[in-house]
C-alpha positions as CSV (number, residue, x, y, z in Angstrom):
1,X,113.5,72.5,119.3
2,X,116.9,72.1,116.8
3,X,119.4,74.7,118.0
4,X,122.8,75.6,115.9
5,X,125.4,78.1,114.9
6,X,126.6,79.6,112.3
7,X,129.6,80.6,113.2
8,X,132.1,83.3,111.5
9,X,130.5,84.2,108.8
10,X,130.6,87.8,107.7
11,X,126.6,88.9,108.6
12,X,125.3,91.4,106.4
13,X,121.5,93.1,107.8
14,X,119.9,96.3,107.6
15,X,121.2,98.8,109.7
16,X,124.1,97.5,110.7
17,X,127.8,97.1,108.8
18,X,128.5,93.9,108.0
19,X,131.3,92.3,110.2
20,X,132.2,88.5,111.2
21,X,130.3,87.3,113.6
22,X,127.9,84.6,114.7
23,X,124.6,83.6,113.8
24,X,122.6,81.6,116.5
25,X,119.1,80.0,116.0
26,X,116.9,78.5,118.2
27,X,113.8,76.8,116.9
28,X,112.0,79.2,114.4
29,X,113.8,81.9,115.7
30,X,116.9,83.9,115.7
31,X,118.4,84.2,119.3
32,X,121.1,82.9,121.9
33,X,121.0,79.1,121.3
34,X,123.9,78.3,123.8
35,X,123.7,74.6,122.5
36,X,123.5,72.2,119.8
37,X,125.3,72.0,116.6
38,X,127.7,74.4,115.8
39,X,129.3,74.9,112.4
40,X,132.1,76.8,111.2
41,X,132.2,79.5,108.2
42,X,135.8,80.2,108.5
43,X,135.0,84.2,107.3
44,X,134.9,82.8,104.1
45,X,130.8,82.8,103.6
46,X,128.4,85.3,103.8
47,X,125.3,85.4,105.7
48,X,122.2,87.3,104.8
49,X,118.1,87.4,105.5
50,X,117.2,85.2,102.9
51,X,115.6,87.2,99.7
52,X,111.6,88.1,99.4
53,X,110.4,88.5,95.8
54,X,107.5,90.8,95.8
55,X,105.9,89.5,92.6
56,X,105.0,86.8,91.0
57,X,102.8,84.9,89.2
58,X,103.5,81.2,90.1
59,X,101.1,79.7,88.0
60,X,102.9,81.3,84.8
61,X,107.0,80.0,85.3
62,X,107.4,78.1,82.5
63,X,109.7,78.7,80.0
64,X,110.1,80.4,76.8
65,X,108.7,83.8,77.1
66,X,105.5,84.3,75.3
67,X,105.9,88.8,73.9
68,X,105.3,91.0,71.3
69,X,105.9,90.0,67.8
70,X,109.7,91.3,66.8
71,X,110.1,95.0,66.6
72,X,106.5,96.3,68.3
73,X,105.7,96.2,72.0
74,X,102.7,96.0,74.0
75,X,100.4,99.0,74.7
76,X,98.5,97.0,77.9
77,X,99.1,94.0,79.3
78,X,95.8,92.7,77.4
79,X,96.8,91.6,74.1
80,X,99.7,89.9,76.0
81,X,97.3,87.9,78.1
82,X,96.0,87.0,74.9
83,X,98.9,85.8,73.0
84,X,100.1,83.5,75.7
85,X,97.1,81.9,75.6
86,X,97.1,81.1,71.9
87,X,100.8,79.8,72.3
88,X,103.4,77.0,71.5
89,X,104.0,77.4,75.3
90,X,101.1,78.2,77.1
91,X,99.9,74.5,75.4
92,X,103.0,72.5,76.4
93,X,102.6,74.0,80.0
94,X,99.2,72.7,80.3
95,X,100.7,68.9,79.7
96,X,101.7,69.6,83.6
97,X,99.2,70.1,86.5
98,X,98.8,73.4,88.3
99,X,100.8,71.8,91.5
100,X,103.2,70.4,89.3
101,X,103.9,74.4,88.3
102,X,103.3,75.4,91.6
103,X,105.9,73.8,92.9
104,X,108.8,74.4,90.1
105,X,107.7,78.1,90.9
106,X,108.5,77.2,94.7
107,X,111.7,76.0,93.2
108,X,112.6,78.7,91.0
109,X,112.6,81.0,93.9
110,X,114.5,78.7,96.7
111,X,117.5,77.8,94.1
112,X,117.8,82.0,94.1
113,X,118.1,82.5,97.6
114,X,114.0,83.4,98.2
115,X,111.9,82.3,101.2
116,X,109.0,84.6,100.9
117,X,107.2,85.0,97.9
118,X,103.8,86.6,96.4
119,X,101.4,84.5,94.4
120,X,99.9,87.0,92.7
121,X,96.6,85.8,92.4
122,X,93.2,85.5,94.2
123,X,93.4,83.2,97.2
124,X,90.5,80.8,95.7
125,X,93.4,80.0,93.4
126,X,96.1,79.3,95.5
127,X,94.8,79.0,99.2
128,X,94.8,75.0,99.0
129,X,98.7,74.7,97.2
130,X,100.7,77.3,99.1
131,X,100.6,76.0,102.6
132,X,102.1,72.6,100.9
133,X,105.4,74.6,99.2
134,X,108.7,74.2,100.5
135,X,108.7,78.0,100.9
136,X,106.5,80.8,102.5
137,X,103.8,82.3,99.8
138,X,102.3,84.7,101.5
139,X,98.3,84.3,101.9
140,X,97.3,87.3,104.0
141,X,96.9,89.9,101.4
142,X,94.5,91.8,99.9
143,X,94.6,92.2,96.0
144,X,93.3,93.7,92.9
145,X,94.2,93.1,89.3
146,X,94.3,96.3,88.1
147,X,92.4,99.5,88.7
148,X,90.9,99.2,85.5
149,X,87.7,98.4,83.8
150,X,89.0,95.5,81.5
151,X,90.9,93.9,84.8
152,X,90.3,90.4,85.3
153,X,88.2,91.4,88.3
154,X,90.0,89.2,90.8
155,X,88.8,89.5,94.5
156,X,85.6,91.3,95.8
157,X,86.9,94.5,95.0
158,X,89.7,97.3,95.2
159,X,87.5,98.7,98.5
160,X,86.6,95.6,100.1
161,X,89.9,94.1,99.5
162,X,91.5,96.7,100.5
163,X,89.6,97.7,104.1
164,X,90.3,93.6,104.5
165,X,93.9,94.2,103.9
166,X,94.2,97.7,106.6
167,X,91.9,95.8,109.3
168,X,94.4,92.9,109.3
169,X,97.8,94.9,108.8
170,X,98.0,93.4,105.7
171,X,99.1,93.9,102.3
172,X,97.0,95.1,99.6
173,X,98.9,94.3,96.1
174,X,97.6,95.2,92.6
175,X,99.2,95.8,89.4
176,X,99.4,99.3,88.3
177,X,99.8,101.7,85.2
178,X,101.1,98.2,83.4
179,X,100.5,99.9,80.1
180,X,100.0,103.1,78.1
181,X,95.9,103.5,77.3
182,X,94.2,106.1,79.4
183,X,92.6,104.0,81.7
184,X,96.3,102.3,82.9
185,X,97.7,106.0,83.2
186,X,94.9,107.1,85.6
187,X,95.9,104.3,88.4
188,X,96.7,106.5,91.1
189,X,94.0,109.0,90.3
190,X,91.1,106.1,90.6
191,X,93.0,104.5,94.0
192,X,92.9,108.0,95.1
193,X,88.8,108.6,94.1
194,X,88.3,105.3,96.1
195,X,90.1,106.5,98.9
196,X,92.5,103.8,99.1
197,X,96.1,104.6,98.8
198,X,97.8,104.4,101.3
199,X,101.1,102.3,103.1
200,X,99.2,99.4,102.7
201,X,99.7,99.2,99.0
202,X,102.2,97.5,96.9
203,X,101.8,99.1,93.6
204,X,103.4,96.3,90.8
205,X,105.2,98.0,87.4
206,X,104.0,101.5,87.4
207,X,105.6,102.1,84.2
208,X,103.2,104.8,82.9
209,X,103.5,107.2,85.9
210,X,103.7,110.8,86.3
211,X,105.5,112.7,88.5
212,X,102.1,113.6,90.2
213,X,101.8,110.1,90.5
214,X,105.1,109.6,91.9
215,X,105.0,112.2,94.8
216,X,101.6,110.7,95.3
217,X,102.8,107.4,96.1
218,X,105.3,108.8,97.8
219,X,103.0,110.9,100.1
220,X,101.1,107.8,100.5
221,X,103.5,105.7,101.6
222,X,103.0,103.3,99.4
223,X,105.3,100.7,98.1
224,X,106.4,99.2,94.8
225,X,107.4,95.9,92.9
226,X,110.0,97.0,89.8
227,X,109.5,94.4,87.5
228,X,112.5,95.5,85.1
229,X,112.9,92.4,82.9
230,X,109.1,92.1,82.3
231,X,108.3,95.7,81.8
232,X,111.4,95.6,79.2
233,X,110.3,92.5,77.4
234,X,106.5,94.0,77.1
235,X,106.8,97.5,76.9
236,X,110.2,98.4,76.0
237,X,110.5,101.1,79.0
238,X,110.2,100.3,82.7
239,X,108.9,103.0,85.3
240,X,110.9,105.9,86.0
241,X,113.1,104.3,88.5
242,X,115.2,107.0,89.8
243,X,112.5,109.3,90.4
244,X,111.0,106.9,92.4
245,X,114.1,106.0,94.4
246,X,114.7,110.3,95.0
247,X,111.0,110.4,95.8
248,X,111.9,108.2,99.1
249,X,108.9,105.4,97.8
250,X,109.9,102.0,99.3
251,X,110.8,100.0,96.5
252,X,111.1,96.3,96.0
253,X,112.0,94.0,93.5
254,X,109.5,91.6,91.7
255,X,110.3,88.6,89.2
256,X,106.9,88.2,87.8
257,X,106.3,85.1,86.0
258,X,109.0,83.7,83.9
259,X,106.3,84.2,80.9
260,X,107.9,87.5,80.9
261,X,110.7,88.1,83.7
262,X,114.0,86.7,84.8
263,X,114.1,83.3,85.2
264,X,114.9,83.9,89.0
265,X,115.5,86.9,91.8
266,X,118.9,86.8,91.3
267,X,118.7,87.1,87.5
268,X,116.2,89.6,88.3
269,X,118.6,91.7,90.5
270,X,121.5,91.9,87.5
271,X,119.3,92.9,84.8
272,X,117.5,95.9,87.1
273,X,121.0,97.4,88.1
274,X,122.2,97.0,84.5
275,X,119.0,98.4,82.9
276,X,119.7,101.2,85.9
277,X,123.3,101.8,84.3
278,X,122.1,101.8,80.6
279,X,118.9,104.4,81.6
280,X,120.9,106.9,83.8
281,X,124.2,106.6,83.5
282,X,125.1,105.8,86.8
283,X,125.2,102.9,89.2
284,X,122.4,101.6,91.1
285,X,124.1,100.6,94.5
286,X,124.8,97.1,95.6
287,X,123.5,98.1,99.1
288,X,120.1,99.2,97.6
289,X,119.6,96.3,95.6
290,X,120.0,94.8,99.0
291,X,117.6,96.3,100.6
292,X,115.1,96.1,98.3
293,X,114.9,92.2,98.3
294,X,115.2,91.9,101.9
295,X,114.2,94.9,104.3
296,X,112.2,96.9,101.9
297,X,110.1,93.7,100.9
298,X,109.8,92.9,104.3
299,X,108.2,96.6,105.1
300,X,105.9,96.0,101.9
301,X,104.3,93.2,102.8
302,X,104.1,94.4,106.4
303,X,106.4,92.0,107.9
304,X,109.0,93.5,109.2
305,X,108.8,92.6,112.6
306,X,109.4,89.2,111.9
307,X,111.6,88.3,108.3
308,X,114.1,90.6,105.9
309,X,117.4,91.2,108.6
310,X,118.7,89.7,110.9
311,X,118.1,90.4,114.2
312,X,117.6,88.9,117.6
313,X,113.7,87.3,117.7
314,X,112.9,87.5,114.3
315,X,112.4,84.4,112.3
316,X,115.9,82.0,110.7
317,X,115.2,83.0,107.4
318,X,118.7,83.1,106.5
319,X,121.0,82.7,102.9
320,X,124.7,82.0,103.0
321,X,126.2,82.7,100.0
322,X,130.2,81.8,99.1
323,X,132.1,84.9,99.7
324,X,133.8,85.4,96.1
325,X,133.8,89.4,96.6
326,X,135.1,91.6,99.3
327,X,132.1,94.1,99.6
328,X,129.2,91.9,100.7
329,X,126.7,93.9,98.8
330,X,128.2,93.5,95.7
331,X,128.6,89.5,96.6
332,X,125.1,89.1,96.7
333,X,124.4,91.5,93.8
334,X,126.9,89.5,91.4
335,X,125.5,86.4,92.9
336,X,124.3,83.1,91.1
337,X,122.2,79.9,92.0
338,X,126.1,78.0,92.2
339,X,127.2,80.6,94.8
340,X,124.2,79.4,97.5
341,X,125.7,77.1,100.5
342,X,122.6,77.3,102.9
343,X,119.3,78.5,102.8
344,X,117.2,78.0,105.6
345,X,112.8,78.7,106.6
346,X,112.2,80.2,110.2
347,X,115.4,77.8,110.7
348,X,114.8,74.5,108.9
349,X,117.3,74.1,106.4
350,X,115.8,73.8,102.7
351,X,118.8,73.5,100.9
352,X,122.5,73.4,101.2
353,X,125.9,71.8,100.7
354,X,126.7,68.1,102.5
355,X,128.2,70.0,105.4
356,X,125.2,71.9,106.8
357,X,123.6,67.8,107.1
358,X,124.9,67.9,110.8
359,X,122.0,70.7,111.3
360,X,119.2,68.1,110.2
361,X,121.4,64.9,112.6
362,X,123.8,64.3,110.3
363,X,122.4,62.1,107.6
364,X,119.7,62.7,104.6
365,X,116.0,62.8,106.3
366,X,112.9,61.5,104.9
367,X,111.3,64.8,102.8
368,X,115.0,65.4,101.3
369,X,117.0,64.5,98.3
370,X,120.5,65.0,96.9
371,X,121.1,66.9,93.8
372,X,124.6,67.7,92.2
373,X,124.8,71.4,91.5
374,X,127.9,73.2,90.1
375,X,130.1,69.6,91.1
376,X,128.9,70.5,94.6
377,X,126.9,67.3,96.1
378,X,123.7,69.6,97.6
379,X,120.6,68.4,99.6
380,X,117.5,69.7,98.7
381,X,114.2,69.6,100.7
382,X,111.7,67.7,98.5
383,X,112.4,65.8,95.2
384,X,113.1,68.3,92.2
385,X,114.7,66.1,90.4
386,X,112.1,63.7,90.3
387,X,109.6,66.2,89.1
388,X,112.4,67.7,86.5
389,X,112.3,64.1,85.2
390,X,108.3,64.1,85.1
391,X,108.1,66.5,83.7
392,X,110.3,65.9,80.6
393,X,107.8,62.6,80.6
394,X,105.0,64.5,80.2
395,X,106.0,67.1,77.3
396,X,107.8,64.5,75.4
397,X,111.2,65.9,74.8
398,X,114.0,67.2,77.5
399,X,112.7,70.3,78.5
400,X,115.1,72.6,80.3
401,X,114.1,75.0,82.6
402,X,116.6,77.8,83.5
403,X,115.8,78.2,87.2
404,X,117.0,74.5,87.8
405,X,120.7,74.2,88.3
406,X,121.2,70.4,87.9
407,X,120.3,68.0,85.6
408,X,118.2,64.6,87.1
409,X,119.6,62.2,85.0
410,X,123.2,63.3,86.1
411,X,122.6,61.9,89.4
């Protein structure tokens, strides 16, 4: 069992204010190590729960977007679904294999400070390629499409799925109200007819609420995955954010796919408070966005007893960022993919600067590579580079992908 410490770096968790101090891990978990390697921050890092993206569709990150043709937006997400599939980019994607995606989705999350992701999609999909990702997908869920009758009927059914879901202490995740067409603006009304809406739902877009629906959701205790970017790109309007945050609903942040979204969670987390700023007028706070990527996410997924803060027996899921701002929250809100020194899964590190090596015994292991990332010499669990590299192979040309902060043939 590897034991280390992080030591003076500012900590920044959920109920607590952030303040130097140190961050032990034994094994998995956080607690009292006592021993093993112990490694300065100097005050000048700061520590967090690593991020948890409540949405996505890791099948679809490929880059460009695929939208509506200039000037008109979507009404449902249908005609979307149907443009990708006739596209430039939805035909050069299919040069790569679905774990070839799979795991540049993996990537596109990890190089933006996220351990815990949804795949949003059935588990006959995903079931065999998750467990082999460098990070935690989730695979205890249960899931609809969308409460609709044109959905793309994934699962056994919004009941079934769902009673799965509360028997377990699960999840249950479906998009909802992604669109304007009556059926898509009666969401709540039909998870309400079928008698299940409740905390155990994570309700994705929402854009074409109420405010019945809102208070409804509220009541219920269910959560949500704002999808700003996407809902922008799509629809030109994103759900009524504020009314949602006044309403007390537990609120998370989502990428989706890069089809449609931000090309990562951080990305993600800067357009949503901007969008915030253009909407109302006003800011959204650091500290919020915080919480919605960590804590709230954590709650969402029903996981909060063991990821999203840190705190004594919960697992090492832990980001250290470079501390380029005095208020913590706003460090991580400003935050890029160059700012990341360590991130690290229920206490294995996945990725971080040359100095955190002396956590794995002080030299490369087999299962790692080195990358070169901002000038910054980085280790990286897996080989991304070599896939960056096959990738460019395989569509003819070199692609770039946004989520990938280095180049392969720099190394």
């Amino acid at each position: 069992m590897s034991e280390y410490t992080l030591k003076h770096g500012v900590m920044v968790t959920s109920g607590q204010k952030p303040h130097i101090r140190d961050v032990e891990v034994a094994g998995e978990i956080l607690r009292p190590a006592g021993t093993g390697v112990a490694l300065d921050l100097g005050g000048n890092s700061v520590v967090y729960p690593a991020l948890i993206n409540t949405h996505d569709h890791m099948r679809g990150n490929y880059l460009p977007r695929v939208g509506p043709k200039p000037g008109s937006f979507y009404l449902t997400w249908l005609p979307w679904d149907n443009d990708l599939k006739a596209s430039e980019t939805f035909t050069e994607r299919s040069n790569l294999s679905p774990e070839e995606i799979y795991v540049f989705s993996a990537y596109k999350n990890l190089f933006s400070g996220v351990t815990t992701v949804n795949d949003h999609f059935p588990q006959g999909f995903n079931r065999e390629i998750l467990p082999t990702l460098p990070i935690r997908a989730i695979l205890d869920y249960g899931l609809a499409h969308e409460a609709s009758s044109y959905d793309l009927k994934w699962g056994e059914g919004i009941e079934i799925e769902h009673e799965r879901a509360v028997q377990n202490q699960w999840p249950f995740i479906t998009h909802l109200a992604e669109g304007f067409d009556q059926e898509s603006m009666d969401g709540v009304k039909i998870l309400e007819r079928l008698g299940v809406l409740d905390n155990h739902c994570i309700l994705i877009h929402c854009i074409g609420f109420s405010d019945e629906d809102i208070q409804k959701v509220a009541k219920a205790g269910a959560s949500v995955s704002w999808c700003a970017a996407s809902n922008m790109f799509m629809f030109n309007v994103t759900c009524k954010i504020r009314k949602f945050l006044q309403a007390g609903i537990n609120v998370t942040i989502g990428t989706d796919s890069t089809h449609t979204g931000s090309y990562n969670l951080f990305a993600e987390m800067h357009y949503a408070r901007d969008l915030y700023q253009r909407m109302y007028g006003e800011d959204l706070s650091a500290r919020t966005l915080f919480e919605m990527v960590t804590i709230n996410a954590a709650r969402a997924f029903w996981m909060q007893d063991r990821i999203g803060a840190l705190e004594e027996g919960k697992l090492a899921d832990i980001l250290v960022l470079k501390g380029r701002i005095d208020d913590p929250y706003e460090n991580l809100a400003s935050a890029s993919m160059e700012d990341i020194e360590l991130l690290t899964l229920a206490g294995k590190p996945l990725y971080g600067e040359i100095r955190f090596l002396d956590i794995l015994g002080g030299t490369l292991p087999a299962g790692y590579t080195r990358i070169t990332v901002a000038g910054r010499p980085m280790f990286v669990i897996g080989d991304p580079a070599a896939l960056y590299s096959t990738a460019r192979k395989k569509v003819g040309f070199k692609k770039v992908l946004d989520f990938l902060p280095f180049e392969p043939e720099a190394l």
